[in-house]
C-alpha positions as CSV (number, residue, x, y, z in Angstrom):
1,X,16.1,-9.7,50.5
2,X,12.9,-8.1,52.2
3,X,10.3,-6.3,49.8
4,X,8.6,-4.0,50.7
5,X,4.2,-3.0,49.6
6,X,3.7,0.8,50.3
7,X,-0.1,2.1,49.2
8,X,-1.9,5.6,49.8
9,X,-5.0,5.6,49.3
10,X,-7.6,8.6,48.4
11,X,-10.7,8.7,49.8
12,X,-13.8,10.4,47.6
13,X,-15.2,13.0,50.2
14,X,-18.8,13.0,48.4
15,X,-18.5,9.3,48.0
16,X,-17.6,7.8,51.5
17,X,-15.5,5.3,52.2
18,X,-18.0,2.6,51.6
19,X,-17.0,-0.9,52.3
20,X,-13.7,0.3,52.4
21,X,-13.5,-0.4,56.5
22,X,-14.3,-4.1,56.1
23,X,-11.8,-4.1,53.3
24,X,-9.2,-2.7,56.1
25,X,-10.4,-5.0,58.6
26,X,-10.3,-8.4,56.3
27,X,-7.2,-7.7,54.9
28,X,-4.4,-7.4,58.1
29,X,-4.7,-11.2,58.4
30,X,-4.7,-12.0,54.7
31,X,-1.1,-10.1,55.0
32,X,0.1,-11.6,58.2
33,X,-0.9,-15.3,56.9
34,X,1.9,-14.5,53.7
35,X,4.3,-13.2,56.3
36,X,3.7,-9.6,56.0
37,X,4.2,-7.5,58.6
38,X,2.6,-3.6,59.1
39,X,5.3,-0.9,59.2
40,X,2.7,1.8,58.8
41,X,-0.9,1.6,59.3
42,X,-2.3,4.9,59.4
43,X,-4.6,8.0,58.8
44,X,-2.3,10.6,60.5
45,X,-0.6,12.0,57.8
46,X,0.9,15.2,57.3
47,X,1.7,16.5,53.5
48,X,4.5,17.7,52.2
49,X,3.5,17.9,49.0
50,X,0.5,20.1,47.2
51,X,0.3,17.8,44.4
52,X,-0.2,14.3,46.6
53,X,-2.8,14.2,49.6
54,X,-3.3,10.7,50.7
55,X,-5.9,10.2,53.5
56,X,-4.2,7.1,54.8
57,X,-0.5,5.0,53.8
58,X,0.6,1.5,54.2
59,X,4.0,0.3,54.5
60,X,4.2,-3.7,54.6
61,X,7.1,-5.9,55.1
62,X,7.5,-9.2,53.4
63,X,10.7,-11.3,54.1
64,X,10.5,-11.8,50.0
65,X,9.3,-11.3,46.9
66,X,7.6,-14.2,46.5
67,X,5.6,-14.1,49.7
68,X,4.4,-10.5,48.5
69,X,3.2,-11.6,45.3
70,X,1.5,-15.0,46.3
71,X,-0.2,-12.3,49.1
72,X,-1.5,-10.5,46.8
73,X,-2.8,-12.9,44.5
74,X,-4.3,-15.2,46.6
75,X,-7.9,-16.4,46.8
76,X,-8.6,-15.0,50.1
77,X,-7.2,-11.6,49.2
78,X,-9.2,-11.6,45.7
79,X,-12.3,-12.1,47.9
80,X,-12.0,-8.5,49.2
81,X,-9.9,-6.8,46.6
82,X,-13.3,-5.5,45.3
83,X,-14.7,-3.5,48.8
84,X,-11.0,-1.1,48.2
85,X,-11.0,-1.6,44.5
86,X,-15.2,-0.1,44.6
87,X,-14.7,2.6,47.0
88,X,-11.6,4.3,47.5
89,X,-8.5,5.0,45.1
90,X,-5.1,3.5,45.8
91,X,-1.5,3.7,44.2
92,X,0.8,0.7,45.2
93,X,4.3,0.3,44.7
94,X,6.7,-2.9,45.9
95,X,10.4,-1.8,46.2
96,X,12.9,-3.9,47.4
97,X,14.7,-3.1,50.5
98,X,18.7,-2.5,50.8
């Protein structure tokens, strides 16, 4: 059964975005190497919503669970985690598909 990562991440106006771009770039291949494969990639967002204003939303496809989580918590991925984790604020959920 596919599972499915979906982020949206805030970015601090005053702030920047930091390393936040080398973080984006780095981190496509990390996904892809586990399998993953971008649904959504994107900064084009319209809101529906007053109380939730993402400036950019991820949708990633993994054929499992399993290939999700090892993504995630693998060394290569750790190495960057820090340049999002430092600079912008993200909410992540994983929801099995149907």
């Amino acid at each position: 059964m596919a599972w499915y990562f979906i982020v949206d991440t805030y970015i601090n106006e005053e702030k920047g975005r930091g390393e936040y771009d080398e973080y984006i770039n780095a981190v496509k291949p990390i996904v892809e190497s586990y399998g993953g494969k971008y649904l959504v990639r994107t900064e084009n967002l319209q809101t529906l919503s007053g109380e939730r204003n993402p400036q950019r939303v991820i949708v990633v496809r993994f054929e499992d669970k399993s290939n999700l989580e090892a993504c995630f918590a693998s060394d290569e991925y750790n190495m960057i985690v820090s340049k999002r984790k430092n600079n912008v604020d993200s909410r992540a959920v994983i929801a099995e598909g149907i």
